[in-house]
C-alpha positions in Angstrom: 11.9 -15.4 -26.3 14.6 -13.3 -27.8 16.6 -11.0 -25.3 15.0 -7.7 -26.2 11.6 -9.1 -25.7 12.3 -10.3 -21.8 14.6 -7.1 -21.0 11.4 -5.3 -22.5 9.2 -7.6 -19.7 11.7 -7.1 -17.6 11.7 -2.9 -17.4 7.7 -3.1 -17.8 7.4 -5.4 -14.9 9.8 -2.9 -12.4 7.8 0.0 -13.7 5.0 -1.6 -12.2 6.6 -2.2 -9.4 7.5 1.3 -8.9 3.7 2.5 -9.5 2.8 0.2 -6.9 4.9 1.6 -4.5 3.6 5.0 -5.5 -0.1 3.8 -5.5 0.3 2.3 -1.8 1.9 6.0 -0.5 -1.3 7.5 -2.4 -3.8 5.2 -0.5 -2.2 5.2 2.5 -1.7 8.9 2.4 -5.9 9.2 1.0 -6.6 7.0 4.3 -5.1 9.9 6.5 -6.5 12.4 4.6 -10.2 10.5 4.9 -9.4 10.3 8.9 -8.4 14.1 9.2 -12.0 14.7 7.2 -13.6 12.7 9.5 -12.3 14.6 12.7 -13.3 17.7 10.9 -16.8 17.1 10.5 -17.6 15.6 13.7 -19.3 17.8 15.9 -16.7 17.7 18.9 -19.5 18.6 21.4 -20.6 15.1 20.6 -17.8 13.4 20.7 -16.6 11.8 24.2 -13.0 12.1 25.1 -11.1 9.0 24.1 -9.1 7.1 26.7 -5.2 7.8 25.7 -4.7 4.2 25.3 -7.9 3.2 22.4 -6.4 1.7 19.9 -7.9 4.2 16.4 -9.8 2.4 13.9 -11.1 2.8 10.3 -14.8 3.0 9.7 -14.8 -0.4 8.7 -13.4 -1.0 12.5 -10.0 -2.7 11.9 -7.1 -1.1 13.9 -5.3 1.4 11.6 -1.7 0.6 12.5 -2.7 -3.0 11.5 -4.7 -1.9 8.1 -1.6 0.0 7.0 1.1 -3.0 7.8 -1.3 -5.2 5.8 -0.6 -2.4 3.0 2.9 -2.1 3.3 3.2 -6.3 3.3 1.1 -6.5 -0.2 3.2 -3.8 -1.3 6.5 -5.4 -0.7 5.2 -8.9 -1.4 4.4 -7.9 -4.9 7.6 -6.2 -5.9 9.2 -9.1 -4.0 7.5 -11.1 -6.8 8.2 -9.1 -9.7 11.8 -9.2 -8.9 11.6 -13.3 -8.9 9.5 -13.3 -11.6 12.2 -11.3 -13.6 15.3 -13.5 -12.2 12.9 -16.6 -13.0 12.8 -14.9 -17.1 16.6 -14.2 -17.0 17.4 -17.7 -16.0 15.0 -19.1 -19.1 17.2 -17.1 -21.0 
């Protein structure tokens, strides 16, 4: 590959990156949003008062705190590749 080919991979692949990053915020902020909505149109006379220490949970019942890590690890995991990915192109150089 000529050099302005794999500095052209190179800024497409950190772009990327960056719209990850943006994408995972989006989700994770649309997940909040979606739990907000949720509170909203539950009719509180039918809802029982929860304990202080229940852990909250998605509809799909995994813990939230632990669905959002699991975000924010594929997240970093795949810039994390794209940088080594783009070190592995300069070094082919």
């Amino acid at each position: 590959m000529n050099d302005s080919i794999v500095e052209a991979l190179i800024l497409a692949i950190n772009e990327q990156t960056k719209a990850q990053q943006a994408q995972t915020k989006a989700i994770l902020a649309l997940a909040e949003y979606n739990q907000q909505l949720i509170g909203l149109l539950i009719d509180d006379s039918d809802v029982v008062e929860e304990e202080p220490n229940r852990v909250q949970v998605y509809l799909n019942g995994q813990p939230k705190e632990e669905q959002i890590a699991q975000i924010r690890k594929a997240s970093s995991e795949a810039a994390q590749q794209g940088y080594l990915d783009a070190q592995r192109l300069l070094g082919d150089r």
